[in-house]
ROVEXDREN-618806 format. One line per field, with one value per residue: residue number from 0; chain; residue in one letter; x, y, z of N, C-alpha, C in turn. Coordinates in steps of 0.001 Angstrom, whole numbers. Layout:
! residues N
n NUM:...;
chain A:...;
res a:...;
neast X:...;
nnorth Y:...;
nup Z:...;
caeast X:...;
canorth Y:...;
caup Z:...;
ceast X:...;
cnorth Y:...;
cup Z:...;
This chain:
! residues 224
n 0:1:2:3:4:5:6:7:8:9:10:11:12:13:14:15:16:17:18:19:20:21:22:23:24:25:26:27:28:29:30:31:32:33:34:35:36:37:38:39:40:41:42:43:44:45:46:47:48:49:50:51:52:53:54:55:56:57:58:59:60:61:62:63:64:65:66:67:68:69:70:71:72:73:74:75:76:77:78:79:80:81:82:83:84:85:86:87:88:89:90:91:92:93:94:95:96:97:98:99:100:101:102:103:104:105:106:107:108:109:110:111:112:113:114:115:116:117:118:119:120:121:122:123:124:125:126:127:128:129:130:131:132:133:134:135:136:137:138:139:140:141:142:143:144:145:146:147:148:149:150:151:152:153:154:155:156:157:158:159:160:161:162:163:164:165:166:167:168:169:170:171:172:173:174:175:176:177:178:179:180:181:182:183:184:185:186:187:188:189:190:191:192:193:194:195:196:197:198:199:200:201:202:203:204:205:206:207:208:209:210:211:212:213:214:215:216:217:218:219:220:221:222:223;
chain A:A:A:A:A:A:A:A:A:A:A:A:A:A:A:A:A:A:A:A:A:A:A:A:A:A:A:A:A:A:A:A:A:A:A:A:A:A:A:A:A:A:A:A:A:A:A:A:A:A:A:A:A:A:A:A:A:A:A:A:A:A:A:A:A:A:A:A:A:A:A:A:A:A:A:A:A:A:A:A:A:A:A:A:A:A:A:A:A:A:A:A:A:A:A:A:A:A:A:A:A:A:A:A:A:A:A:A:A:A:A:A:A:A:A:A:A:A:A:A:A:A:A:A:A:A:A:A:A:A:A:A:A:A:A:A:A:A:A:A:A:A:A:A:A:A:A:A:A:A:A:A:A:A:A:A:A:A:A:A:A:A:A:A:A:A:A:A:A:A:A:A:A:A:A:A:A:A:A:A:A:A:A:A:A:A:A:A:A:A:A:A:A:A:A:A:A:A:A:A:A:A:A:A:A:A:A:A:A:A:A:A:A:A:A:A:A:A:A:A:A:A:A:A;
res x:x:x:x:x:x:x:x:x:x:x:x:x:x:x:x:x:x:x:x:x:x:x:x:x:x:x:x:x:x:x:x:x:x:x:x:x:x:x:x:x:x:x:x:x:x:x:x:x:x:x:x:x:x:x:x:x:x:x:x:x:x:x:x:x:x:x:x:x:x:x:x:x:x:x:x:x:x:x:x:x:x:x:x:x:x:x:x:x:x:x:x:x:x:x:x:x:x:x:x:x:x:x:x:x:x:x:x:x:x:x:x:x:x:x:x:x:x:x:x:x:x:x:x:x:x:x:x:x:x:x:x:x:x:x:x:x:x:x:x:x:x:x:x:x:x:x:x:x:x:x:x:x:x:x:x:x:x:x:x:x:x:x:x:x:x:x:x:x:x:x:x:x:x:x:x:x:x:x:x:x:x:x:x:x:x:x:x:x:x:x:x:x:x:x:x:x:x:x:x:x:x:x:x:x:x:x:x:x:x:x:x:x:x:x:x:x:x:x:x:x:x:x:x;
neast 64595:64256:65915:67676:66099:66250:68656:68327:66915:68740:70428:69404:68815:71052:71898:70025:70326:72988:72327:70830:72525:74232:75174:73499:73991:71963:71262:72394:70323:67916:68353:67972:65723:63513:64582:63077:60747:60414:60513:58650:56902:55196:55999:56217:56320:58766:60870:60857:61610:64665:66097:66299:67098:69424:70574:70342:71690:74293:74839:75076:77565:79743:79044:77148:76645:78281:76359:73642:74027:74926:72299:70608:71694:71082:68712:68716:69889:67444:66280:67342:65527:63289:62053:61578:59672:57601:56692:55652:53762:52093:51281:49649:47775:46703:45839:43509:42032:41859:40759:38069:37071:37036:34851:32780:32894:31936:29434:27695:27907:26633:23922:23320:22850:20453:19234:18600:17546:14802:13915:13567:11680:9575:9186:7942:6108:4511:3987:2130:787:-338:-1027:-3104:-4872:-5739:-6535:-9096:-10508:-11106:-12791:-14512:-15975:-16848:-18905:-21307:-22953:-21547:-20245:-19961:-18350:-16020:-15177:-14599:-12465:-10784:-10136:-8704:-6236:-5450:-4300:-2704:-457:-549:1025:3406:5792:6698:7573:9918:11179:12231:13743:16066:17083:18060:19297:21720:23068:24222:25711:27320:28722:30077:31524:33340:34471:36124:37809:39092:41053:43587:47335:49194:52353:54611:54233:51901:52303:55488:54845:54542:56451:58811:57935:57086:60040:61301:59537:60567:63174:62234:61179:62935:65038:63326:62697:65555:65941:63842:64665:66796:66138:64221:65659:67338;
nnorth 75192:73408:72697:74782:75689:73477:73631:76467:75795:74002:76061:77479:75932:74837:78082:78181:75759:76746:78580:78171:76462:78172:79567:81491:83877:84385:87499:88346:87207:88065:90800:90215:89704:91780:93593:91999:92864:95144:94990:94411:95917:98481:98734:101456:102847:101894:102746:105475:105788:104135:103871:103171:99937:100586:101087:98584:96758:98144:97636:94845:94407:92378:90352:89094:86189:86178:85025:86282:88825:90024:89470:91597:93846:95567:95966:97842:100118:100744:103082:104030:103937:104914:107338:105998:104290:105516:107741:105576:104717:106633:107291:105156:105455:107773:106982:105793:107465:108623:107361:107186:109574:109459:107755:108655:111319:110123:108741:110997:112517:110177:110487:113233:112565:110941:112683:114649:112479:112407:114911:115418:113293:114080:116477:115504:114658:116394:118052:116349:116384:118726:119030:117259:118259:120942:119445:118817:120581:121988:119537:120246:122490:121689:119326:120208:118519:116965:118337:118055:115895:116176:118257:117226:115330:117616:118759:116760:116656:119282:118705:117335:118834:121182:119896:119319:121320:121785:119549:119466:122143:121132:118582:120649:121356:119611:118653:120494:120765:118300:118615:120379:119516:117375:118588:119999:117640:116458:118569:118271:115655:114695:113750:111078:110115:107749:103662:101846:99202:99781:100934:99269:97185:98366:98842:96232:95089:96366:95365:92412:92508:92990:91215:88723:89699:89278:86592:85215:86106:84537:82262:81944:82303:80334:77688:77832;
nup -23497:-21386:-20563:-19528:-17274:-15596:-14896:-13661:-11364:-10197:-9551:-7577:-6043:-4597:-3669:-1685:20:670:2164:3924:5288:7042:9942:12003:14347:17638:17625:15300:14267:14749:14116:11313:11564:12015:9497:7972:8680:7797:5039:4518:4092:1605:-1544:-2676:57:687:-899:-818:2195:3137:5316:7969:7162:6208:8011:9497:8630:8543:10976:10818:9427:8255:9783:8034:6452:2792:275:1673:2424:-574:-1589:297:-211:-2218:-1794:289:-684:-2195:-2324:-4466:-6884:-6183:-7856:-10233:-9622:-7879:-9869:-11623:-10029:-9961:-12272:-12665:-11007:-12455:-14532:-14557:-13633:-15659:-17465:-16436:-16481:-19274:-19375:-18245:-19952:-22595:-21705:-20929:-23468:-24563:-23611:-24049:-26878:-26874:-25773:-27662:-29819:-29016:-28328:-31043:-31826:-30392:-31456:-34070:-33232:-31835:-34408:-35720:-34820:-34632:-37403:-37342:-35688:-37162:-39065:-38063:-37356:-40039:-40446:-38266:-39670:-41743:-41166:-39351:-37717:-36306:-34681:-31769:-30851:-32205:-31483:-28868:-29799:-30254:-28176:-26640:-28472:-27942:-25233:-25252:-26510:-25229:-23068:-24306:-24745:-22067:-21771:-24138:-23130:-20465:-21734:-23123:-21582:-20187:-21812:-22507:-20224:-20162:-22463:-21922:-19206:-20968:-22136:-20687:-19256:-21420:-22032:-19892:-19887:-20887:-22063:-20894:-20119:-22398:-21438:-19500:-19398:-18946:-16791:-15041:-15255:-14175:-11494:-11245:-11255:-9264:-7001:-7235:-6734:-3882:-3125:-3318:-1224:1113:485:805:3817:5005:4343:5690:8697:8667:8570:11167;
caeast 63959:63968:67361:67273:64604:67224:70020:68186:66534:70193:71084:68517:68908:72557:71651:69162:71570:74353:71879:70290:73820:75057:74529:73741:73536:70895:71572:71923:68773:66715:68490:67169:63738:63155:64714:61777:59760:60434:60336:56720:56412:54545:57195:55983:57293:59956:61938:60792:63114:65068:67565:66285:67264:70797:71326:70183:72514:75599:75241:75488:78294:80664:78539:75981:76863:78076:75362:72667:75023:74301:70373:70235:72562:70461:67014:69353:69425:65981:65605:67646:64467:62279:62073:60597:57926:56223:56038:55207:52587:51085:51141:48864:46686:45926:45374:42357:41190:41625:39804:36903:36478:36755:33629:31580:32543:31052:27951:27024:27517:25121:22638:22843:22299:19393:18146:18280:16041:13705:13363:13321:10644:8233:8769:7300:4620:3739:3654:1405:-912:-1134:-1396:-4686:-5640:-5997:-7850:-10279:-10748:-11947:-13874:-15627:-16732:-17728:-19577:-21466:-23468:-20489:-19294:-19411:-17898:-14826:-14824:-13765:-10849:-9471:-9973:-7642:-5128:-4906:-4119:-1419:9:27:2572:4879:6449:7463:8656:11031:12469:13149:14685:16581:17959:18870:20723:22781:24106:24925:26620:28329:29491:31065:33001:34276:35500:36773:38800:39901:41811:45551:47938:50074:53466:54911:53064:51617:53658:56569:55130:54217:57735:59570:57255:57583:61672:61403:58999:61856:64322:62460:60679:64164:65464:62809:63142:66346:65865:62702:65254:68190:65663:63497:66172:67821;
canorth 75818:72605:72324:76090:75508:72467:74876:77583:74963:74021:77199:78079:74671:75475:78870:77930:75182:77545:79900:77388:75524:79084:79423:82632:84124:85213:88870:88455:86232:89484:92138:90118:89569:93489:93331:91418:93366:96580:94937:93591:97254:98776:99175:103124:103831:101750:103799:106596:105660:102586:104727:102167:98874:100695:100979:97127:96010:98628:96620:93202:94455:91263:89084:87891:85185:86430:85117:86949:89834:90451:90073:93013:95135:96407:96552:98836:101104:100489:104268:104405:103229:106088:108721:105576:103305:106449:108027:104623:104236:107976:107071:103947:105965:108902:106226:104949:108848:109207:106450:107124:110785:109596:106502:109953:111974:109300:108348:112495:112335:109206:111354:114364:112081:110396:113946:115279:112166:112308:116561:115045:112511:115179:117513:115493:114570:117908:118756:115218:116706:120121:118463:116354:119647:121707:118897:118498:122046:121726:118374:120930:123379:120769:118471:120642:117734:116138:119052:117499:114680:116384:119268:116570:115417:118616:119353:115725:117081:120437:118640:116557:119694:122014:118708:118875:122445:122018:118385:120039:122321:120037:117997:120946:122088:118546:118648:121935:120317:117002:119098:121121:118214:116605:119623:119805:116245:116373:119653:117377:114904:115205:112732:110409:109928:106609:103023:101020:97803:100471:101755:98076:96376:99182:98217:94188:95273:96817:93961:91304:92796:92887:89446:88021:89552:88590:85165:85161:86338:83941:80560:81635:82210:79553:76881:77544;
caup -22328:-20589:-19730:-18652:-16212:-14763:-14223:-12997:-10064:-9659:-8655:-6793:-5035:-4019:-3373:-710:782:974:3302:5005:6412:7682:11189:12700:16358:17967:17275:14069:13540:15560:12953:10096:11507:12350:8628:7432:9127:6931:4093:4022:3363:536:-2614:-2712:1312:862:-1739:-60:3311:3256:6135:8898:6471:5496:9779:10167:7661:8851:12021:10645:8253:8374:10218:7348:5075:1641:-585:2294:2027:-1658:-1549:931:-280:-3291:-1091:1309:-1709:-3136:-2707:-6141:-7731:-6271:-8723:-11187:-8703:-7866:-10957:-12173:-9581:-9927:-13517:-12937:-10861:-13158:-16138:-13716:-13274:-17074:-18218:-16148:-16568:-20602:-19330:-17686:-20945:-23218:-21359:-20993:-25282:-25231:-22974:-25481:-28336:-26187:-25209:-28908:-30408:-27520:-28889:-32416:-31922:-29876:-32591:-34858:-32697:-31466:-35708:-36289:-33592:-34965:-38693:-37308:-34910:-38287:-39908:-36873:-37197:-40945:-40153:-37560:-39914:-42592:-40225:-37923:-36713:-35448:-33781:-30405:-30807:-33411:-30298:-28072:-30231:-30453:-26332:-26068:-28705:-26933:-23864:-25498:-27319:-24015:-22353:-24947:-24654:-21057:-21795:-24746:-22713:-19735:-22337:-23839:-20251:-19743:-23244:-22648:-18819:-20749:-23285:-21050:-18517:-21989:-22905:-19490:-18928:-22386:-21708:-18290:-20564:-20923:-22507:-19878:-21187:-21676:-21446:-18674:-19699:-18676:-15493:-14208:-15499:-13345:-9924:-11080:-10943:-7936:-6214:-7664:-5680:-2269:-2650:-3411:55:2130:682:1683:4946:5599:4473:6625:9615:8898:8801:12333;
ceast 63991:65493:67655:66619:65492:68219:69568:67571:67442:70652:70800:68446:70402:72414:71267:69714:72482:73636:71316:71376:74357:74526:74757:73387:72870:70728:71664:70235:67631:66442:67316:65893:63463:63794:63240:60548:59478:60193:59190:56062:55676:55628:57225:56216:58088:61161:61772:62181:63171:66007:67351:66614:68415:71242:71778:71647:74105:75841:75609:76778:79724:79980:77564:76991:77122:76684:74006:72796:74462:73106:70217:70884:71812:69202:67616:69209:68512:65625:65787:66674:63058:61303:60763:59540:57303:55710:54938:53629:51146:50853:49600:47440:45909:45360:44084:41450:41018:40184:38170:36200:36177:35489:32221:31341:31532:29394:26953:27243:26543:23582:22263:22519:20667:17882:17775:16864:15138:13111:12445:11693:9304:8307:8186:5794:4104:3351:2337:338:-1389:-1441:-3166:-5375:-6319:-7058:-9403:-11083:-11564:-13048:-15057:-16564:-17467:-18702:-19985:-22337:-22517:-20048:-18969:-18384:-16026:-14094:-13733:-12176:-9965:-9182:-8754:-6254:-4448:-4131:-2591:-115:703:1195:3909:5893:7331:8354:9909:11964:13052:14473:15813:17684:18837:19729:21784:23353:24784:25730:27434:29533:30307:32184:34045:35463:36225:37928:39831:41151:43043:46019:49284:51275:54242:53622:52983:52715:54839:56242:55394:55460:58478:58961:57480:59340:61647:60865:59765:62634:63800:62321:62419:64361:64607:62962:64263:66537:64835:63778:66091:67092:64597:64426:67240:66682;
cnorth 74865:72072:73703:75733:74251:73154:75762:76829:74607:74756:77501:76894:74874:76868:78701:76453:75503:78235:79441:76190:76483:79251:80817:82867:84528:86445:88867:87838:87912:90359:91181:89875:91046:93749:93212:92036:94440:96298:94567:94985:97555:99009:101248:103837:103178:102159:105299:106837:104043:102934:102755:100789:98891:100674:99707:96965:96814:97441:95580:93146:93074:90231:88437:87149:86435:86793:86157:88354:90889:90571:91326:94177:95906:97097:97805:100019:101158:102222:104849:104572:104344:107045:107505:105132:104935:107187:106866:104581:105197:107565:106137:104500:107210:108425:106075:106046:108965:108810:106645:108468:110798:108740:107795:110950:111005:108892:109718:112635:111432:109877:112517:113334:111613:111451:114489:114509:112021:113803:115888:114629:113330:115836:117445:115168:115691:118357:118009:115871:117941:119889:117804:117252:120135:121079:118299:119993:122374:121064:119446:121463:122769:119583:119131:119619:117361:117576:118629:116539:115344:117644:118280:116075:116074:119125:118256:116345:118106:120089:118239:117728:120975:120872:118996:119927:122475:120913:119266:120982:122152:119544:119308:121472:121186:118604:119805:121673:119148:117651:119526:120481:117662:117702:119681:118910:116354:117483:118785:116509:115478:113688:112158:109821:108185:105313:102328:99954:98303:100341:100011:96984:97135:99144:96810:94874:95286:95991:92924:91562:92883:91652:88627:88318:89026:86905:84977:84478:85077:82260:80738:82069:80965:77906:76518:77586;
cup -21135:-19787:-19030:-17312:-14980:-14159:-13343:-11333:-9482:-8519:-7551:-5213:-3929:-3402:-1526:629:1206:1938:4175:5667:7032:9095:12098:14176:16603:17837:15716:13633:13806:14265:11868:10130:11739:10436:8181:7685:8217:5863:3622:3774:2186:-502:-2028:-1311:1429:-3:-1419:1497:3771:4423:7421:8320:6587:7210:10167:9638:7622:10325:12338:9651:8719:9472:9160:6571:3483:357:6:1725:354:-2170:-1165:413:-1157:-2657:-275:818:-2329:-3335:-4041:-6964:-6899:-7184:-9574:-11253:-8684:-8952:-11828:-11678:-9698:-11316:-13632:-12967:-11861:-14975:-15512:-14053:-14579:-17437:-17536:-16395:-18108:-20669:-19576:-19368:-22176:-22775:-21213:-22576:-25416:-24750:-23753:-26302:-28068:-26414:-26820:-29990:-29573:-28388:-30267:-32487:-31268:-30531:-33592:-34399:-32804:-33352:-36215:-35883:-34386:-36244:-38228:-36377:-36248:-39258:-39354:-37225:-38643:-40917:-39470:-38260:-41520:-42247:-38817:-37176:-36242:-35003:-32109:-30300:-31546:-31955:-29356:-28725:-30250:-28791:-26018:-26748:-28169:-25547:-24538:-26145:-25643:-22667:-22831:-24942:-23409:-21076:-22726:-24009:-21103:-20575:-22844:-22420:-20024:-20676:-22975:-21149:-18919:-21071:-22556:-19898:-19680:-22301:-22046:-19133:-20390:-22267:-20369:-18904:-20810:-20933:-21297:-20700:-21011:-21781:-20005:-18464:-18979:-17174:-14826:-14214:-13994:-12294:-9802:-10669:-10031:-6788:-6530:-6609:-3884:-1892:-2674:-1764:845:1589:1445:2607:5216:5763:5522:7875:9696:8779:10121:13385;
């Protein structure tokens, strides 16, 4: 790897010596800065229309340098690579939309599950209450001296007993708009074809090929 890594600095060394001893004219230097200019573009409108790139570069046809020459020529055509960046990129985006409408479906399932032992746990209350109502209600009629006092217990349970009906079906309204929000987003889901690794290789490709030209372009203008 380490002798790799020597060669390829080589090249790149020669490369960049070969583009930085060429000496261009003011007219050319312009084209390739209005050049540079297009290309600081977004990948996704520059495979859309590269027309104004393929004009520059009809105009300079036999005045650039060779090695320049062959950088641009591919970005000229970058629109080749259309069809795959944007799918790629619509791809990225509707993984984003997936994943979050699958975050929303999950957290409206943890809210039903929430909402169901929330029912649960008042159902056994509300039964505890009417279990120790019923035996207040005996106590009464076997302890009529204490009836005041056994009265009042059952006036507090009544209170706690007439709460719990409207809480349940709050909770049960809230459970059946959870539920219903989950079925939804879950019906929303649809399988994206293909992997990420894919879409994002085929945008790195496509960003390879412009960063290369504007390098380029930046050595052979930044060395005259």
């Amino acid at each position: 790897m380490f002798s790799f890594q020597i060669g390829a600095t080589s090249q790149e060394e020669e490369g960049e010596t070969s583009a930085e001893s060429i000496a261009l004219s003011d007219d050319v230097k312009a084209k390739l800065q209005e050049t540079l200019q297009f290309l600081h573009q977004d990948i996704g409108q520059l495979v859309r229309n590269a027309k104004l790139i393929r004009s520059i570069l009809d105009d300079l046809e036999g005045k650039l340098p060779e090695l320049i020459e062959e950088v641009l020529t591919p970005i000229a055509f970058i629109e080749s690579h259309r069809v795959q960046v944007l799918k790629a990129q619509k791809q990225l985006v509707d993984r984003l939309q997936q994943e979050a409408i699958a975050n929303q479906r999950d957290n409206s399932k943890a809210l039903v599950k929430l909402a169901c032992d929330e029912i649960k746990s008042l159902n056994d209350t509300q039964a505890a209450i009417q279990r120790n109502k019923a035996e207040l209600g005996a106590k009464r009629d076997r302890l009529l001296h204490e009836l005041n006092r056994v009265n009042q217990e059952i006036d507090t349970a009544d209170n706690d007993l007439s709460q719990i009906p409207s809480a349940i079906i709050r909770l049960e309204r809230k459970k059946q708009e959870q539920a219903h929000q989950a079925y939804q987003l879950h019906k929303s889901l649809r399988p994206i074809p293909g992997y990420a690794d894919d879409d994002n290789k085929t945008i790195h490709t496509a960003n390879e090929i412009l960063l290369r030209a504007i390098k380029v372009i930046q050595d052979a203008l930044g060395s005259l």
